[in-house]
N, C-alpha and C positions, 0 to 999 in steps of 0.2 A: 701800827708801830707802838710798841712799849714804852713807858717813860724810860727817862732816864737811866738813872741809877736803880730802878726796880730789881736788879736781877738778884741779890743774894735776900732781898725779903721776898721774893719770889719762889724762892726754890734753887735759882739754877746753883753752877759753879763752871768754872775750866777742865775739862776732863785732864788727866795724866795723859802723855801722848801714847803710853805703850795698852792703854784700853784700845777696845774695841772700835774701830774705824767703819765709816760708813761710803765714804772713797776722798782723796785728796783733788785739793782743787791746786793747778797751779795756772800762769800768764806768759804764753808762749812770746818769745823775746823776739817782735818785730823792731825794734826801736832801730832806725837803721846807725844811729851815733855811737851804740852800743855793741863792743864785739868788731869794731871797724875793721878792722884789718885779718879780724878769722873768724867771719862770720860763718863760712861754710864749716868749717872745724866747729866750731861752738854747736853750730844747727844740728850739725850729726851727734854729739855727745847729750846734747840737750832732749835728742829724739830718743837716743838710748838709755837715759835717764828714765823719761816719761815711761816708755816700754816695761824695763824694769817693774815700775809701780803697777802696770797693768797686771803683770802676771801673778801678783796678789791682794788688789780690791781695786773696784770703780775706780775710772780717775777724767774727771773735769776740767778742760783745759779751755780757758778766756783764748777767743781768738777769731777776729773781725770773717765773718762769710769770704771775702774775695780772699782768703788767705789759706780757707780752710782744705781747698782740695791739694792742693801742695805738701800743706801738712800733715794731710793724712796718708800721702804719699811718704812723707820722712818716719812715719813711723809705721806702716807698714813696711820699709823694707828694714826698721830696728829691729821687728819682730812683737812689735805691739798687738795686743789684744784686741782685736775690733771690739768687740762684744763688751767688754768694762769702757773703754772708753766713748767723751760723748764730747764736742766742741761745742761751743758756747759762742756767738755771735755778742761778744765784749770784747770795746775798746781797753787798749792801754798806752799810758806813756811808757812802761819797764815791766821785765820780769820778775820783782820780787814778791810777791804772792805771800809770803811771809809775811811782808809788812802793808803791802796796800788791801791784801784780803781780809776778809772777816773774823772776826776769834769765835769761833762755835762754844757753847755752855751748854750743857746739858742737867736736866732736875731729872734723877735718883730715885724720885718718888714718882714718876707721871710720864717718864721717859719722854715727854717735853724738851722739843731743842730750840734756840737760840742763838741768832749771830750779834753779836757787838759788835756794831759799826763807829770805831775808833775817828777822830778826824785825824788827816793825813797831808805832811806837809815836805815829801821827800829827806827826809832824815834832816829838818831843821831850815830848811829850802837852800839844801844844796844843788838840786840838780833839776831846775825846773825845766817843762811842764808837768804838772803831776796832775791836771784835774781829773785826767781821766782815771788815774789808778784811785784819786779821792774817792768816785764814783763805783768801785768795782765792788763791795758788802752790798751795797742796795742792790747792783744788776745780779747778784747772786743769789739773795735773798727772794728774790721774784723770780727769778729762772729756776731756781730751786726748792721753792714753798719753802722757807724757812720765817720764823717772825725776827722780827728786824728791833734792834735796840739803839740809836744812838748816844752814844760816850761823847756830851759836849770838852775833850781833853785828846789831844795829840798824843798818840800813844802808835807803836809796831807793832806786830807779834813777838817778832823780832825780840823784844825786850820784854816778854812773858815766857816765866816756865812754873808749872805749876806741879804740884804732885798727888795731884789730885784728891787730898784729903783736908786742904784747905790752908795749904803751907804754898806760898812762891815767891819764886828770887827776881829781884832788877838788878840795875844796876841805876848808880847816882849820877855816873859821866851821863846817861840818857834821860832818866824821868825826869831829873834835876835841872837839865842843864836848858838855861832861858832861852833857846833857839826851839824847843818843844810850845813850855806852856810859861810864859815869864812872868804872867800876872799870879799864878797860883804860889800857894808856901809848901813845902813838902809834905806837912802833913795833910793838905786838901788834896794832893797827890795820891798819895798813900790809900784814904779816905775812897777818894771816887775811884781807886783800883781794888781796893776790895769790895764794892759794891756794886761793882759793875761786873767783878768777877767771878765772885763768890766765896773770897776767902775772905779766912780768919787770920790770917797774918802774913807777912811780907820780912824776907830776909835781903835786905839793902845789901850787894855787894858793893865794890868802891868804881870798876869802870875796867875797860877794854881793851883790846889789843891794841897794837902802836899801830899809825895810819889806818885806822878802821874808820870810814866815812859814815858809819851807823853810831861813831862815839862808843861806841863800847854794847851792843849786844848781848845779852846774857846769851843767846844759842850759840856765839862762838867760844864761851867761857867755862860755862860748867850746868851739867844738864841732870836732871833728877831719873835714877834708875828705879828704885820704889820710891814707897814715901822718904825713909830714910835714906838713901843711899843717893849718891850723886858721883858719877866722872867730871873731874873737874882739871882744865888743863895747868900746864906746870911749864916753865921753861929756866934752860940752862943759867946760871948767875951773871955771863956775862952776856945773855941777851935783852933789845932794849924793852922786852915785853915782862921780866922779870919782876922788877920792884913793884908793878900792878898786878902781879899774878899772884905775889908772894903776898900781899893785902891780901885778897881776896881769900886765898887759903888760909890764912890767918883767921876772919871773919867764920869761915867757913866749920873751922874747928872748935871756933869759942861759941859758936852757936850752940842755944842747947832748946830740944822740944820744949811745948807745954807740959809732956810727963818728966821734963829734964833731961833727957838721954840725949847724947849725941848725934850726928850725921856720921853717916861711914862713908870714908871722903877714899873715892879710888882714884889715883892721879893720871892722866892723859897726856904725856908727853906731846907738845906742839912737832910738826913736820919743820925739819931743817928752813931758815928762811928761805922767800921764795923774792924774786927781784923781780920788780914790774920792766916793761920793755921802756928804753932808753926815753926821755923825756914823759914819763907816765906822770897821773898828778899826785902819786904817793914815794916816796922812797922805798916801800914795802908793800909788801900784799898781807893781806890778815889772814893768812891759810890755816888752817884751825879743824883737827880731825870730829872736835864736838861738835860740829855741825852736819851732822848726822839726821835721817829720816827713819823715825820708825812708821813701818806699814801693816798689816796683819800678815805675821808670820814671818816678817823678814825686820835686818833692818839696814838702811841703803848708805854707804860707809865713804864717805870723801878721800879719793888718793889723789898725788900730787908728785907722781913719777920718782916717787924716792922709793927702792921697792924696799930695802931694809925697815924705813920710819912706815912707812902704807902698813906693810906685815905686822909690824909690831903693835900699830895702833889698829887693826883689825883681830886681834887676836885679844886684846883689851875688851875691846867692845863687845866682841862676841861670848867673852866669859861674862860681861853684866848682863847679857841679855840672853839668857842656855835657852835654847828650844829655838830662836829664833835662826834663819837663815842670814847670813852677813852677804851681802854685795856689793862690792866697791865699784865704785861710779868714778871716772877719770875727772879730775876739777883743775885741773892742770891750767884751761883754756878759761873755764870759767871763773876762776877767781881773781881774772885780768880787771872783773869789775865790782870788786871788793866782796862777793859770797860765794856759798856753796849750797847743799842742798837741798838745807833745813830755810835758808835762807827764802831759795823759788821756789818753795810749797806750802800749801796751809791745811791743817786737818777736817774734815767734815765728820763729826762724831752721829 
């Protein structure tokens, strides 16, 4: 296991997510508290997600042996790939794979790769048990020969986007906020996220959608198309997501490179609010079409049964990403528990 902070005098960095992939990893969602009530709806769309992924690179799915023949049943009849896919005898407390898996680095010069084992404390310890998903970068790392780096700092994926030239965005409602790391100052923040990461700098957005249990996410905010280029979501003046978006696009614009030049900022209209069912523990769902999967050759696009707003925001995406195929994945059900499908997967570069 690698020191610490080793990784940017090392070599490595964060790949861009629309590089080269070596297969996604994600954490099939036993938790039975979770999905209560549509669970069998959730399993089917969760099955045809995973499928999806199959039919263009590897895909590794955390998921305890007495569970696994079942599962492989749900997704042979999605139409899953036997052949790319491989199940993983790992525990979990929860599906998000985003935030309790691994953040893969990779060095440019040595094609050397590395996982960043982040410490992990259910987005601030909201929603415990989490030790097992603490656990899930080491059983990964050893299941899947990778060398292992622990990040002594509470950190998601979730709340990494990087563009792969040594530019990426947080956000301050997360890195910031003392239910993370309370002893730390921002700049030791900042500090141990470029060196663990492998960048040269960090663009602080301001924070999140309204009732977002991750505090505010950068994958549901605004996502990097190249280096320069970013979709970054926008909503109408009088919703309550507004005045934090409008920050943020603010930040967004005044930013300027190390060469000086601007970001080209393409706006992403959010899907019509979405209501959680009658006593839910948010007033709101954080539905959010930047929460999006790039995969090789594709990329897998969050709808949310609005067919006008789903169109419109697939037809977005698909002009920053030309060449790629778009496929919308229904999240209708799944963002009963605050994400979508950037959120349940992690990249293995």
């Amino acid at each position: 296991m690698s020191e610490t902070t080793s990784a940017a005098e090392r070599g490595f960095t964060m790949p861009a997510e629309r590089e080269d992939q070596r297969a996604i990893l994600l954490s099939w969602p036993l938790n039975p508290a979770t999905w209560e009530d549509r669970r069998n709806e959730l399993e089917t769309t969760y099955a045809g997600f995973a499928a999806a992924i199959s039919h263009f690179e590897d895909l590794k799915i955390n998921c305890i042996r007495t569970e696994q023949p079942r599962i492989s049943k749900l997704l042979s009849d999605a139409g899953a790939d036997a052949a790319r896919v491989e199940l993983l005898d790992v525990p979990t407390n929860d599906a998000w794979c985003r935030d309790h898996g691994p953040v893969c680095l990779v060095n440019r010069a040595t094609g050397a790769r590395l996982l960043d084992h982040f410490l992990y404390n259910a987005w601030g310890g909201k929603f415990p048990p989490w030790d097992l998903d603490a656990a899930v970068p080491e059983h990964a790392a050893a299941l899947l020969g990778y060398e292992r780096s622990v990040v002594p700092m509470v950190c998601e994926g979730g709340a990494l986007e990087s563009n792969g030239a040594g530019l990426m965005m947080t956000t301050e409602s997360v890195m910031l906020n003392p239910n993370r790391n309370p002893t730390m100052t921002r700049a030791q923040i900042g500090d141990m996220l470029m060196r663990s990461l492998g960048m040269d700098e960090i663009l602080w957005l301001k924070g999140g959608l309204f009732c977002d249990d991750t505090d505010g996410h950068i994958d549901t905010l605004v996502r990097f198309v190249t280096a320069d280029t970013v979709l970054a979501c926008v909503a109408p003046d009088d919703s309550p997501n507004a005045p934090m978006l409008n920050e943020n696009l603010r930040r967004l614009h005044e930013y300027r490179t190390r060469l000086g030049r601007p970001l080209n900022v393409i706006p992403l209209p959010l899907p019509a609010p979405v209501a959680p069912p009658d006593g839910w523990r948010e007033e709101m769902l954080p539905a959010s079409y930047a929460n999006y999967l790039l995969v090789n050759g594709a990329v897998l696009a969050p709808s949310y049964r609005q067919p006008r707003n789903d169109a419109r925001a697939a037809s977005i995406i698909g002009e920053a990403f030309p060449g790629r195929t778009v496929v919308q994945i229904d999240c209708a059900d799944i963002i009963l528990e605050g994400g979508a499908l950037h959120c349940l997967s992690q990249n293995l570069f």
